[in-house]
N, C-alpha and C positions, 0 to 999 in steps of 0.2 A: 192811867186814868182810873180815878175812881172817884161811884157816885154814890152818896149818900141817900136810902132811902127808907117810907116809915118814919120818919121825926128821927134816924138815928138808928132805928131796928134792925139794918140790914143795909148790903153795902153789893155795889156791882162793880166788878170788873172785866176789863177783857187783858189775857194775858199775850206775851209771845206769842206762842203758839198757835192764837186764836181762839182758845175757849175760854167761855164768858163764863165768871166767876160769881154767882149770887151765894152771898153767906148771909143768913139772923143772926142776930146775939142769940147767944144760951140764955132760955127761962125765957124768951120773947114769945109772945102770941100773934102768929100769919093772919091778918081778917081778909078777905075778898078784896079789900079797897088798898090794900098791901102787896095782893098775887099783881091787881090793876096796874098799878106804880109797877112795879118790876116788869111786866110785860112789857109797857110801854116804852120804858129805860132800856131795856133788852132793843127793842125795834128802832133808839135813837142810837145807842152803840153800836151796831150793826151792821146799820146805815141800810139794812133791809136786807142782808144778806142772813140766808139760811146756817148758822153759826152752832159749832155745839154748846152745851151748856153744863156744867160740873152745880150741884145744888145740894149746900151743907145745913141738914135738918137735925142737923145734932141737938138734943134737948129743948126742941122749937115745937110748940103746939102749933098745928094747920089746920086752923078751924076747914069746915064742910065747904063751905064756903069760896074759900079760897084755892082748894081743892078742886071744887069744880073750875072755876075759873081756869087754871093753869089746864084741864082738861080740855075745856073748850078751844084753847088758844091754841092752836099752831105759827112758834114764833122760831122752834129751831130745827134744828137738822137733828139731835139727840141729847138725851138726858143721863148726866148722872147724878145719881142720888147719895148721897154722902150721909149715913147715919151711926148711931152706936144703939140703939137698943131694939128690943123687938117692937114695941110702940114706931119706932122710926121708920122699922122694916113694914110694918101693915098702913102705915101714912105711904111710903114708896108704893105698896103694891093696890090703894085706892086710887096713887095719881095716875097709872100706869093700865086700868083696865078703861079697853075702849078705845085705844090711841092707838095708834101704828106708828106713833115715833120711836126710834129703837130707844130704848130705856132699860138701866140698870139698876139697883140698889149695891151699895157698896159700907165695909166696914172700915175701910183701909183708903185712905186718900190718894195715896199713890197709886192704887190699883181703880183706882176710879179715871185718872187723869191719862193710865199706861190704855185704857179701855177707849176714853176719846181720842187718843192722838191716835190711835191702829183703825179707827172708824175712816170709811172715804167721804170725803164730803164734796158736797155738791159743787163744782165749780159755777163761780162769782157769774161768767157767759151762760151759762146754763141754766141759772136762776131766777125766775118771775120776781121779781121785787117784792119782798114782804113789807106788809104794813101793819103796824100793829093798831088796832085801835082799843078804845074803851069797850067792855062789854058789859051791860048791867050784869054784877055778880048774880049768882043764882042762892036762894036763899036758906042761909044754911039749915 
C-alpha cells in the first residue's frame, strides 16, 4: 500500500516488517500543513497502533513549522531519520530535542531500517489506541 501525499511531495508506506515508510521528493519543501497530511496518514495506516517510522529528509527543506508539528505529535513508537548532509543532520537533531521517542539520524538506509527492526515494540494488547488528529501547526 502506498499513499500519496502533499499534491505528489511525498509518499507513505507500511512495509513487511511493519515500519512505516514516509519519503519527500528531493528539492521538495515540508510546510506544517504537509507534517499535518502525514500524521494523519500515519494514524489511518496504523490503524492506531503505535508503529515505528523510517523518515527520508534527504535534500527536503522542513520548514519550522512543520517541524514543530511532527514534535508535538506523538504518532509512533520510533524514528528514523534518513539524511545525507549536515543541513539534514541539524533538521534530525531540531525534530528530536524535547521528545522522548527514541529517535536516530542516519546516513545509511540500511542502517537506519537494521536500527528499527532490533527496536521492541509495543505489543498491539498493550497499546491505548492512537489517534491522530489535526493540530493547528505552530507558526513558523
Amino acid at each position: 500500500m502506498e499513499i500519496s501525499l502533499a499534491a505528489g511531495k511525498g509518499t507513505l508506506t507500511l512495509d513487511r516488517s511493519g515500519i512505516l515508510r514516509l519519503s519527500w521528493a528531493k528539492g521538495s519543501s515540508v510546510e506544517a500543513v504537509d507534517a499535518m497530511e502525514s500524521v494523519l496518514a500515519v494514524g489511518k495506516v496504523s490503524a492506531g497502533r503505535m508503529l515505528p517510522l523510517l523518515i527520508d529528509i534527504s535534500d527536503v527543506d522542513v520548514s519550522a513549522g512543520a517541524r514543530n508539528h511532527y514534535l508535538e505529535s506523538r504518532f509512533v513508537c520510533a524514528v528514523a531519520l534518513v539524511g545525507a548532509t549536515n543541513v539534514d543532520r541539524v533538521v534530525a537533531a531540531w525534530m528530536r530535542r524535547g521528545n522522548d521517542c527514541p529517535q536516530r539520524y542516519f546516513t545509511d538506509l540500511s542502517d537506519a531500517e537494521a536500527w528499527l527492526n532490533g527496536l521492541e515494540r509495543p505489543s498491539a494488547a498493550g497499546q491505548e489506541p492512537v489517534v491522530a488528529t489535526a493540530v493547528e501547526p505552530t507558526p513558523a
